[in-house]
N, C-alpha and C positions, 0 to 999 in steps of 0.2 A: 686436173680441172680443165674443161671443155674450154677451147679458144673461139673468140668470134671471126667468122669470115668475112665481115667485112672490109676493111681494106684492101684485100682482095677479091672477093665478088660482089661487093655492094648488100643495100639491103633495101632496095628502091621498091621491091614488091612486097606483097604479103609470104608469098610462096621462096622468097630469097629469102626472107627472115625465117621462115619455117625452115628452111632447111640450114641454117645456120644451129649448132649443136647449143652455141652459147645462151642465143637469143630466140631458142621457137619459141620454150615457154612463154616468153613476155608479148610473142606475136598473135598469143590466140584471145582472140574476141578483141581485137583492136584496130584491124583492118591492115591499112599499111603501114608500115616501121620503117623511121629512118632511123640512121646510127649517128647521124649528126646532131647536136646539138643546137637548142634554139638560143638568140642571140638577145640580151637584154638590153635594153637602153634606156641612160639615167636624162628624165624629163627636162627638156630645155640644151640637152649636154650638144647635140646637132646646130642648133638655132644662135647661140652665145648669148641665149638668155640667161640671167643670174638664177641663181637658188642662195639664200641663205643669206645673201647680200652681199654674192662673188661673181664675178665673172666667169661664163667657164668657154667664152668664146677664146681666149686668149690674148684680147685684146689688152685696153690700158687699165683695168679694173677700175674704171671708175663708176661704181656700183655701189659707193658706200651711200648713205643719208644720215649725215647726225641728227642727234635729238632740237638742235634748234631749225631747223630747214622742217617747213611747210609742207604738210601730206600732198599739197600739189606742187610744188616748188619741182620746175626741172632742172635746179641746178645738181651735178652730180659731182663727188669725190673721191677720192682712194684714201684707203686706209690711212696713209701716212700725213695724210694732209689734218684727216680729224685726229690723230692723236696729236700733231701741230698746235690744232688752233682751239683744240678745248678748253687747254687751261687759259687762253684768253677768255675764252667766251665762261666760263667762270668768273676769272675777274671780271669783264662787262655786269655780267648779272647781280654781281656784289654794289657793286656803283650806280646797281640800276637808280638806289634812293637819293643819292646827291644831284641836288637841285642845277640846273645852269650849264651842263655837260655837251661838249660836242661830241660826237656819237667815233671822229676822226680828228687827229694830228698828223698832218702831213709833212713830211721832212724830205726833203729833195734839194737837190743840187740849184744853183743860181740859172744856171746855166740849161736848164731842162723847167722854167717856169712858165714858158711860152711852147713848152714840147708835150714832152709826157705827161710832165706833172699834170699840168693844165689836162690833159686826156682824162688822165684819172681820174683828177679832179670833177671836172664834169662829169664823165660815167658813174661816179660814187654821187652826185648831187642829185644826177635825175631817178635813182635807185630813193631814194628819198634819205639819204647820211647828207647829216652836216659835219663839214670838213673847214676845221683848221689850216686854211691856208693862207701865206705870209702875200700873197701875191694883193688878195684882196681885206686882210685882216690887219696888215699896219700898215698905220696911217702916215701919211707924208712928214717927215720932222719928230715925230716917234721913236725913241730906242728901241732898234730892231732887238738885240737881245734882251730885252725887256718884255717885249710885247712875247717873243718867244714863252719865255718864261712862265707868261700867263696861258699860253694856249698849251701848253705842257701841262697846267696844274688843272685846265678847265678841258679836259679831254677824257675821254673813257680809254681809248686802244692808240698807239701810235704806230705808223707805218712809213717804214722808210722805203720811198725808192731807189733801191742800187743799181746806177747807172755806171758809164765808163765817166761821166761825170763826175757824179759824187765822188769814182773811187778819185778822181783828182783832186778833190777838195780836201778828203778826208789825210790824203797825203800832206796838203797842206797846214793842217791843222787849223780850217777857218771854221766860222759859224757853222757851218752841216756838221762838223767834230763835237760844236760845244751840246746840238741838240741831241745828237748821237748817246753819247755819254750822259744827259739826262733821261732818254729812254731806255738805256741797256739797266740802268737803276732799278727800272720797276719791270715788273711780268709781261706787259703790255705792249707789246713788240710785234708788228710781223716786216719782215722783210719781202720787200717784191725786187725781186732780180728780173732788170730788163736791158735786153740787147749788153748783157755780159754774161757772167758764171759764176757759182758758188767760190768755184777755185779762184778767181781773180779777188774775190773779193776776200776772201780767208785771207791772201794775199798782204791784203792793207789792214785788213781789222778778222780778225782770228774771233776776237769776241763776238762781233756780228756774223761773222761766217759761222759760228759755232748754233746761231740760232735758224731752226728750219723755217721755210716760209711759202712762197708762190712762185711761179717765174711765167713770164712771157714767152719763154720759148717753148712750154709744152703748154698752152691757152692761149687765145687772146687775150687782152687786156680787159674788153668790157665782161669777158667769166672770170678776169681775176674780182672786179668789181661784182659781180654778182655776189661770189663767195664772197669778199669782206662786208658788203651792204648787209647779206645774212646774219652773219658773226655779229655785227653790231647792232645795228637794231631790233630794239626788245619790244 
């Protein structure tokens, strides 16, 4: 069987491919012959523009869109977030029919109710969620675990934020324990871990650590807010 010459004399002419034994045939009526192959390239693959609804720049894949986020909505996610926060947003959509619902239950530490909490807070109100919060929701001379109680049963999704805070309280076993324990009850849970780690917090509460959720150190806080405003209102 005839070998082709090119790796050793090229095939950059017409008349080098003709005189190659392997490759004249293929060089007549074609003009010039390379031996190189042409190179393919999958669309977007250069740019890290998604296909499919992946990244393929290699960035943070936040490329997903679930079904309840707005054909213009720029908020963006990864995978692991919406397999998270589906089956909330399932529960939400079941409760859409109960009357009197705040759309958020917020559980935070005493000590984060003029910090973060309050941040969220606000970020999630001006998003258009109303939020269960103790700060402005019980009333002075009030049974605080009372009034709890009621913003727990009158709430669609609860959201605790896990601060270095809370995880001292939870140590403690005070109020933030008692609301704790009535959210890990139902589906309706998300955690935002800020200014700590999953691992500290698995730490104190292995059940809450065991639920995935948000964190401030890979967003800001008003995209964590974005995402939750989405999840919840219908």
């Amino acid at each position: 069987m005839a070998r082709c010459t090119a790796p050793r004399y090229g095939h950059r002419t017409a008349s080098g491919a003709a005189a190659c034994p392997a490759c004249s045939s293929r060089s007549r009526g074609y003009g010039s012959y390379s031996h190189s192959y042409p190179t393919y390239t999958t669309p977007y693959a250069s740019s890290g523009r998604s296909t499919g609804g992946r990244s393929s720049g290699g960035g943070s894949g936040r490329s997903v869109k679930p079904r309840w986020s707005g054909a213009g909505s720029p908020v963006m996610y990864t995978p692991s977030e919406v397999r998270t926060l589906t089956p909330v947003r399932e529960n939400v959509e079941k409760r859409s029919a109960v009357p009197d619902l705040r759309d958020v239950f917020l559980c935070h530490a005493w000590d984060d109710r003029n910090g973060a909490a309050k941040e969220l807070h606000d970020l999630l109100e001006t998003r258009g969620v109303s939020v269960w919060f103790s700060e402005k929701d019980v009333l002075l001379g009030s049974s605080l675990l009372r009034e709890i109680d009621k913003g727990l049963a009158k709430s669609r999704v609860g959201i605790v934020l896990v601060t270095p805070a809370l995880l001292r309280r939870l140590k403690g076993e005070g109020i933030a324990d008692k609301e704790l324990s009535a959210l890990l009850a139902r589906d309706l849970l998300v955690p935002i871990v800020h200014n700590t780690t999953y691992e500290d917090l698995r730490d104190v509460s292995p059940l809450l650590g065991s639920r995935s959720g948000l964190s401030t150190a890979e967003e800001p806080m008003a995209d964590v807010a974005a995402k939750l405003a989405e999840l919840v209102v219908l």
